[in-house]
C-alpha positions in Angstrom: 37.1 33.4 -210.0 35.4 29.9 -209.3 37.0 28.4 -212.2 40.4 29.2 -211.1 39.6 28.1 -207.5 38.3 25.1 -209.2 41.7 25.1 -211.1 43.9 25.4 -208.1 42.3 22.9 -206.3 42.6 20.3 -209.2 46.1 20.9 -209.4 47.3 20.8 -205.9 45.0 17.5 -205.5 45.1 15.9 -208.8 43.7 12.7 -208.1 40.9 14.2 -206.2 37.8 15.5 -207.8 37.1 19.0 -208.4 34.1 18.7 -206.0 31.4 16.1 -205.0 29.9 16.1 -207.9 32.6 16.9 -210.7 35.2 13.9 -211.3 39.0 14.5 -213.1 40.4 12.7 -215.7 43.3 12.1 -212.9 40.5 10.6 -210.4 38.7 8.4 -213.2 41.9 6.9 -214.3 42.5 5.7 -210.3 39.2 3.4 -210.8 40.4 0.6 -213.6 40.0 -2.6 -211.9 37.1 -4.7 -212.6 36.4 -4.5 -208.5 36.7 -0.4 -209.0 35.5 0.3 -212.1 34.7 3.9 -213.4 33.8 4.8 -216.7 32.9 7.7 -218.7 30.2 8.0 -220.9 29.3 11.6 -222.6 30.5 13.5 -219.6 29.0 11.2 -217.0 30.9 8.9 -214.7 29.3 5.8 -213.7 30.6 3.1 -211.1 30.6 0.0 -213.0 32.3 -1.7 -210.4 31.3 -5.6 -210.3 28.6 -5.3 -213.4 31.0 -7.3 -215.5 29.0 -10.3 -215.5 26.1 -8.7 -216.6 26.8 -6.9 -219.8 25.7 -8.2 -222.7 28.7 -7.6 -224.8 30.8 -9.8 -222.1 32.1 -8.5 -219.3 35.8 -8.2 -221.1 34.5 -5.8 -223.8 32.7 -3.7 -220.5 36.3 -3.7 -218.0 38.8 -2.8 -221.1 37.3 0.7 -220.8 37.4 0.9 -217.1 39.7 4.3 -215.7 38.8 6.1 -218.9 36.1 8.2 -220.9 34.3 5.4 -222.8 32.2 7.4 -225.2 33.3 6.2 -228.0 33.1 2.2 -226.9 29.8 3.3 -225.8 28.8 4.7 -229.2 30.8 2.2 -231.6 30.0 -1.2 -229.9 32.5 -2.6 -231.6 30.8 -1.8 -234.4 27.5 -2.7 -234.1 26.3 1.7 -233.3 25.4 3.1 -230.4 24.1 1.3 -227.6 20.1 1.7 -226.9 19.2 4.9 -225.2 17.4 2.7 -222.7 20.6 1.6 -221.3 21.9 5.3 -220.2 18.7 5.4 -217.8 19.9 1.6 -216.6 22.9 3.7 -215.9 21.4 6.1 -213.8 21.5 4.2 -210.3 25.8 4.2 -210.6 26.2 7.8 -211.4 29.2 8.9 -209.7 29.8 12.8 -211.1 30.3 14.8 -213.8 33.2 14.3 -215.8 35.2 17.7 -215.4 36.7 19.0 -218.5 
């Protein structure tokens, strides 16, 4: 029965997350500006809002995945492989939520 409250909810307020700590694909995809930027990255939403300047691939190759589930930007690196496992704990301080699936 939680799951179709859950479900319910999510559907009469799309763009708002499930609950504090679980975040919609509807509610990520409101957070693609470089000033509000959300991204996904296995099942965790991070508020990379601003960080632009600081990523090492540039902050273009950081933004273009902004609104969206970035796993696979995270993992490919434009071809270079995964980024260091190090960085996910860098990540830590701008967890949002959990990505709800």
């Amino acid at each position: 029965q939680v799951q179709d409250e859950f479900t319910i909810r999510e559907m009469e307020n799309p763009d708002q997350p499930v609950s504090s700590d679980m975040i919609t694909l509807a509610e990520l995809s409101t957070h693609r500006d470089p000033t509000d930027c959300w991204i996904a990255v296995q099942g965790k939403v991070y508020d990379m809002s601003g960080y632009g300047e600081q990523h090492s691939g540039g902050p273009e190759a950081m933004y273009a995945n902004c609104g969206t589930d970035g796993t696979q930007a995270f993992l490919s690196r434009g071809g270079l492989g995964a980024h260091p496992e190090a960085v996910l704990q860098q990540l830590a301080p701008r967890y949002v939520g959990d990505l709800a699936q």
